[in-house]
N, C-alpha and C positions, 0 to 999 in steps of 0.2 A: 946028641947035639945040643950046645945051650942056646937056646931060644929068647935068652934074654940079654942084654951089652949095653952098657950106657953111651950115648949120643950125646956130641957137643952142639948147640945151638946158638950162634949167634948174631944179636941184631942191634944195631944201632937208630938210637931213639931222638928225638929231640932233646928231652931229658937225661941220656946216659946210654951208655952201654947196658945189654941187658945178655947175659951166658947164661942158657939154660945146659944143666943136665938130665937127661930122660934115658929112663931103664922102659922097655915094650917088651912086655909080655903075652901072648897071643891075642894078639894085636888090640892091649888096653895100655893104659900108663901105669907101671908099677909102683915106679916112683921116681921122684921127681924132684929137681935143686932148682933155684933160679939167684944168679947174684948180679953182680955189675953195681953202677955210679951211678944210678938212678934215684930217686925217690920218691915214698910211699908213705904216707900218713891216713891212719895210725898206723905207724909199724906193726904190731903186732894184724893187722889184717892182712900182710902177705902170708903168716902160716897158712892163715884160714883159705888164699888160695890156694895154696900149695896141696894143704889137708882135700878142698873140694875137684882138685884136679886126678888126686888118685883111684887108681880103680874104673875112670873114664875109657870109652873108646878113644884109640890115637886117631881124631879125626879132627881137623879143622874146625868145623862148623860146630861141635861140639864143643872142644877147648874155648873157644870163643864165647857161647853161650854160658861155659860155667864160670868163665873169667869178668864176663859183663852182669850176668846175676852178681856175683861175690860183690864185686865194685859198690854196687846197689846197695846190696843186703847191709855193708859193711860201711856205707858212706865213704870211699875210698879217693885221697888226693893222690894221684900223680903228677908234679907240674912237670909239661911237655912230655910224659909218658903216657898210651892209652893203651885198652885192655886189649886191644890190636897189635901193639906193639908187643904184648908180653907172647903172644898167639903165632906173631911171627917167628921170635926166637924159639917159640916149641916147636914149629911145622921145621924150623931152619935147621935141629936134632934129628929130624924127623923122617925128612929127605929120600933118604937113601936104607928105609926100612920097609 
């Protein structure tokens, strides 16, 4: 049995549309896509969420936690996007695992 299958997640933002794709592998994030109409300065600090969310457990409170440190870490603008909103689109993948 494969234990692992990518999940669509999606959530709309004040800033944009946000479609996450999430592969769970016994029960952590393997890997992980997020796209949509949103925006995020400097660009290049979405990898580095992207990079800080793999290998996490799929848990909320978690996701959350590594998506609001990054922000942090990485001085992160989203106008009318927040690290909330990216958390919902992964829980919105996430659902029905």
């Amino acid at each position: 049995m494969d234990a692992s299958k990518i999940k669509q997640g999606i959530h709309k933002s004040k800033g944009g549309l946000i479609r996450s794709f999430v592969t769970i592998e016994n029960g952590a994030i393997k890997d992980i896509d997020v796209s949509g109409d949103f925006f995020l300065f400097p660009e290049e600090a979405f990898f580095k969420i992207i990079k800080e969310l793999k290998g996490i457990p799929a848990k909320r409170g978690k996701i959350q936690e590594i998506i609001e440190k990054t922000y942090e870490k990485e001085n992160i603008q989203s106008p009318g996007t927040e690290p909330c909103d990216f958390t919902e689109s992964i829980m919105k993948a996430l659902e029905d695992t």
